[in-house]
C-alpha positions in Angstrom: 18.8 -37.8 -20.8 19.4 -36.7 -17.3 16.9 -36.8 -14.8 16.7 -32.8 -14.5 16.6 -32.6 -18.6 13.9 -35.2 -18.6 11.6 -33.1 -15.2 12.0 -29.8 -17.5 11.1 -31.3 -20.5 7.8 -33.2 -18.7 6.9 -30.1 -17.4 7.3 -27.8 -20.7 5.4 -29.9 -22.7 2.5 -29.4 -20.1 2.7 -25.8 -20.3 2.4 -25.9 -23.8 0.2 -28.4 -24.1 -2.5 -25.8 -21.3 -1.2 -22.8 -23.8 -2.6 -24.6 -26.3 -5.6 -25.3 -25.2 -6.6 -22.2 -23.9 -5.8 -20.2 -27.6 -7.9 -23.1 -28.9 -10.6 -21.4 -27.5 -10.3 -18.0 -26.9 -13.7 -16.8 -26.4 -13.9 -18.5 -23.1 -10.6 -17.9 -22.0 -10.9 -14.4 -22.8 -13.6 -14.3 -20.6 -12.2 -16.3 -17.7 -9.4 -14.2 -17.9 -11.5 -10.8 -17.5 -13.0 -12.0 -15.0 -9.8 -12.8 -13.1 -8.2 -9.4 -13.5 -11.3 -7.5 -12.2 -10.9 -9.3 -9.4 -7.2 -8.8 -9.2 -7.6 -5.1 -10.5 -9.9 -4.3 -7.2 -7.7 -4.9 -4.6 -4.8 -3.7 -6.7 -6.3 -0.1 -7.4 -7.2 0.0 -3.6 -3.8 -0.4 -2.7 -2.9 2.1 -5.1 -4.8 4.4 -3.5 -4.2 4.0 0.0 -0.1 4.3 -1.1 -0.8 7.1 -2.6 -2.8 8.7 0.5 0.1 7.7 2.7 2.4 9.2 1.0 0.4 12.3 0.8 0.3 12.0 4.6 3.8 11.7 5.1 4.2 15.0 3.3 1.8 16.8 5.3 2.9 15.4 8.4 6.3 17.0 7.0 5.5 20.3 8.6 3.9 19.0 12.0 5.3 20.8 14.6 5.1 21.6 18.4 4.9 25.0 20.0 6.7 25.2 23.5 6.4 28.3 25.5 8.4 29.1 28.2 7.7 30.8 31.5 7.7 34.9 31.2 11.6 35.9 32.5 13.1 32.7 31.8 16.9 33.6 31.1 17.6 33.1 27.7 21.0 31.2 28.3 18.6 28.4 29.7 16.3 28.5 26.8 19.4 27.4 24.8 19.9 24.7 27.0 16.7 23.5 26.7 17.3 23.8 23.0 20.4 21.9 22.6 18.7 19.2 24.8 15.5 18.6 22.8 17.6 18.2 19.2 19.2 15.2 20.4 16.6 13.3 21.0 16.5 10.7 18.2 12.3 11.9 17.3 13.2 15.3 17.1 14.3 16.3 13.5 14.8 19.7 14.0 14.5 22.9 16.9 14.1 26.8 16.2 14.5 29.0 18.9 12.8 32.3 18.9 13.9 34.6 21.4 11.6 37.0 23.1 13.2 39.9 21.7 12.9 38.5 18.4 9.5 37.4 18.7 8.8 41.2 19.4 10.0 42.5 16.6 8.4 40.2 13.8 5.3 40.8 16.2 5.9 44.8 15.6 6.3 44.2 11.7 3.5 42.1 11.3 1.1 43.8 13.4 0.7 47.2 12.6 0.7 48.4 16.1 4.3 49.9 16.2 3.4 52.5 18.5 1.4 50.5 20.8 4.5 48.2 21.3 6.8 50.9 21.8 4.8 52.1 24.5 5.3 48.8 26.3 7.8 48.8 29.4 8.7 45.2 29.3 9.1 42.5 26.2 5.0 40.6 27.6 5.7 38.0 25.2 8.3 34.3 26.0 10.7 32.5 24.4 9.5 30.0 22.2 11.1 26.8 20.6 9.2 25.4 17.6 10.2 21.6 17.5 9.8 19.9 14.3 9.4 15.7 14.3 11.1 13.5 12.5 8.5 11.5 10.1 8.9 8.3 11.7 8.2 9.6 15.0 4.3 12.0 13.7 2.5 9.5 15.5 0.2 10.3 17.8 1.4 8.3 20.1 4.8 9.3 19.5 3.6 13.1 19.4 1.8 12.1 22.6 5.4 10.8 24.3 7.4 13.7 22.8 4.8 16.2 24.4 5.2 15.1 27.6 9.1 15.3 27.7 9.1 18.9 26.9 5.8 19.4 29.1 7.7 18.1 32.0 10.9 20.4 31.7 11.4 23.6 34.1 10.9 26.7 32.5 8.1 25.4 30.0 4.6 27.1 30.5 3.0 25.6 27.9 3.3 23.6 25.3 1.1 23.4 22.0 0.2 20.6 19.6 -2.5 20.0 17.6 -2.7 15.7 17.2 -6.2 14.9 16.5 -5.8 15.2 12.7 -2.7 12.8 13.2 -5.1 10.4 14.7 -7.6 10.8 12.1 -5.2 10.1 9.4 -4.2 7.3 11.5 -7.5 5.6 11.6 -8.4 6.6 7.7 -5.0 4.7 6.7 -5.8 2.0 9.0 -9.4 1.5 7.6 -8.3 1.2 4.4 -5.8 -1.1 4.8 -8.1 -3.7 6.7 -10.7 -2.9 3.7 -7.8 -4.0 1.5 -7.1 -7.2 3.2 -10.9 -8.0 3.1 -11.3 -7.1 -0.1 -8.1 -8.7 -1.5 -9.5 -12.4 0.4 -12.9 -12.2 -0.4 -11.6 -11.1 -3.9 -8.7 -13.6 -4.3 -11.3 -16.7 -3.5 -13.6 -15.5 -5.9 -10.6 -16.3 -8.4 -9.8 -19.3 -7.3 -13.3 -20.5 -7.4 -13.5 -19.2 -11.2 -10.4 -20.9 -11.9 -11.5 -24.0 -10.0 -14.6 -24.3 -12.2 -13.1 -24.1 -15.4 -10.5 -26.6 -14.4 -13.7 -28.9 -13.4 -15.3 -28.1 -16.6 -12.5 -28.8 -18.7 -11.9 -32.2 -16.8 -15.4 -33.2 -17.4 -14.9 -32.3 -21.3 -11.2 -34.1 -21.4 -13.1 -37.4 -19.1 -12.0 -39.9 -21.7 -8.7 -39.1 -22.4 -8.2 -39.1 -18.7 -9.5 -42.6 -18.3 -7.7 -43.7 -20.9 -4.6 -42.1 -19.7 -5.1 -43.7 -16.4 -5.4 -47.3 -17.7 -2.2 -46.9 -19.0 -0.7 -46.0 -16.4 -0.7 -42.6 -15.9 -0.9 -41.3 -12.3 -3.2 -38.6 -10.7 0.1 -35.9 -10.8 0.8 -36.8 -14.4 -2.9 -36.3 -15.4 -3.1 -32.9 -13.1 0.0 -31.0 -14.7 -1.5 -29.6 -17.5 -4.3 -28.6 -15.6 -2.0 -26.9 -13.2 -0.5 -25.0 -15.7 -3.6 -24.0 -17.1 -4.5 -22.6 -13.8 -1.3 -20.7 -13.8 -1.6 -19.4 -16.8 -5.2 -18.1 -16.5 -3.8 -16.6 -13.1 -1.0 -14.8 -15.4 -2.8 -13.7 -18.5 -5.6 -11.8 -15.7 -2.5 -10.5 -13.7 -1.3 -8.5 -17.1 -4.6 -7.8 -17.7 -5.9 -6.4 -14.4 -2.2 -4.9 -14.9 -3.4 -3.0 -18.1 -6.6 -2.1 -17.0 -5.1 -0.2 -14.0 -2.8 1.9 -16.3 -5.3 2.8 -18.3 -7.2 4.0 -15.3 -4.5 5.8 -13.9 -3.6 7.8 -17.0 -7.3 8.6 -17.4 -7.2 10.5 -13.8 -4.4 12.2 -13.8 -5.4 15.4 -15.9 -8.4 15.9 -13.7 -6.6 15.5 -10.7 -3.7 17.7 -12.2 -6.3 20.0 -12.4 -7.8 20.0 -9.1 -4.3 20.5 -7.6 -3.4 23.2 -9.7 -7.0 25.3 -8.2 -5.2 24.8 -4.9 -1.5 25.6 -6.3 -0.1 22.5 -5.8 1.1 19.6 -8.4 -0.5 16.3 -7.1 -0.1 13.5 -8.8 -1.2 9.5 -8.5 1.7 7.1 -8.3 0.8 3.7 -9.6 2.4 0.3 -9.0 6.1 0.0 -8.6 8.4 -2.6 -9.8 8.2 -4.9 -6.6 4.1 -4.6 -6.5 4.1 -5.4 -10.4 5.7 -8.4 -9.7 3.7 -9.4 -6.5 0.6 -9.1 -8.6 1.7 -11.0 -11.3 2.7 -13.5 -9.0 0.0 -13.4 -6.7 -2.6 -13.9 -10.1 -0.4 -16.9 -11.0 -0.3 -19.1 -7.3 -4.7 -18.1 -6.6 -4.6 -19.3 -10.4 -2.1 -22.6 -9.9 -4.1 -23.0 -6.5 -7.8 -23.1 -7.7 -6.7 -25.6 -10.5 -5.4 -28.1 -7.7 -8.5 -27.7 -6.3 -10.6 -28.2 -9.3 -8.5 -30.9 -10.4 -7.8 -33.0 -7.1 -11.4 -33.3 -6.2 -12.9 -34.4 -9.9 -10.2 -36.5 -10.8 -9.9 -38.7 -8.2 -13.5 -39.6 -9.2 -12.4 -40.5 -12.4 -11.0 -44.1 -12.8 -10.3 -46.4 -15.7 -13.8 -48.9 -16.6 -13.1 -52.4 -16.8 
């Protein structure tokens, strides 16, 4: 048997061997294991929410745009110019111009005050360009940057843009990610000291075997592999748990908040984990579970040793 054959083999017997043990009592592993995905489904549904707030952001930010008035007489050739300038700039996604006249005319429609207008000698009202960011660039400091370029060119009088609810959203987003990082560490050791404990538990239950496993020969890695893999797998099994728990959750909500969104004419949805996140949960349930059984297990048994 090759040397590879012989590690795989070594280490699949220890994974069945912690499989084993933990469906030889199920009560206490079932337990463990809820205990574990709570933990895991916290930060998880956080981070489903704040994904889905961002990308209900992004969508709002969508239609951000910036008013810029020009100065009363300016030629229209020149507001052109100005036009043409401002769309190739690699923030700006998109510039309308709305000619005086034109601005006139909708202003006629709208109003209701035909005759008033007619009665007018001149056109009172500017050209106006409505600039539209691109999303990457709905910052407020971005917004901030891009203001001041258009502020600072001739012929602009004014120039409009509303970014404190930018900077709200900003800080919202950024609040809830820090409260997911705190949450997700305070969280994530509260897993591995579960794990850690049942690891220490089941060492103090297993204290022969080790002892005599020991005076044989066996080293501290040999003796700690199962227990590694028990870790992992009670990491796992609470991944897919905290996994299911979340789907059940999120199918629950989404009639009621299909219809809150339909009161305001719109079809809002919640967007749960993707493939990538799925994975980096499991995963993430598997090394805080591997990690709180090499805890566990390289404190206790290093006190165990063979008697004479």
């Amino acid at each position: 048997m090759s040397a590879a054959s012989s590690w795989f083999s070594r280490h699949a017997q220890a994974a069945v061997a912690a499989l084993g043990r933990l469906l030889r009592r199920p009560l206490g592993t079932l337990l463990t294991t809820v205990a574990i995905a709570i933990a895991l489904a916290l930060p998880a549904g956080l981070w489903v929410f704040t994904s889905n707030v961002r990308a209900l952001t992004s969508k709002v930010t969508e239609t951000l745009e910036i008013s810029v008035y020009l100065q009363p007489g300016t030629a229209l050739t020149a507001a052109e110019k100005l036009a043409s300038e401002a769309r190739r700039r690699k923030e700006v996604a998109k510039v309308v111009l709305v000619p005086a006249d034109a601005g006139l005319e909708q202003f006629r429609r709208q109003s209701g005050f035909g005759a008033a207008i007619e009665a007018l000698e001149s056109n009172p009202l500017p050209h106006v360009l409505t600039v539209q960011p691109r999303e990457s660039a709905t910052d407020a400091r971005s917004m901030s940057e891009l203001r001041k370029y258009l502020s600072a060119q001739p012929d602009v009088d004014a120039v409009q843009v509303d970014t404190e609810w930018v900077r709200r959203l900003e800080a919202i987003l950024y609040f809830l990610q820090v409260a997911f990082i705190a949450l997700a560490s305070v969280l994530g050791a509260g897993v591995v000291a579960v794990i850690g404990n049942s690891v220490r538990l089941e060492i103090g239950s297993r204290r022969a075997e080790i002892e005599v496993t020991k005076l044989v020969g066996g080293s501290n890695a040999f003796v700690r592999r199962p227990f590694l893999y028990e870790g992992f797998l009670y990491g796992l099994f609470g991944g897919l748990l905290a996994l299911g728990l979340g789907t059940l959750v999120l199918a629950a909500l989404q009639e009621p908040i299909a219809g809150v969104s339909a009161l305001y004419g719109g079809r809002l949805g919640i967007e749960g984990l993707n493939a990538d996140e799925t994975l980096l949960l499991l995963l993430s349930g598997g090394l805080l579970g591997l990690f709180g059984a090499w805890v566990g297990a390289a404190r206790h048994l290093a006190r165990i040793e063979p008697r004479d």
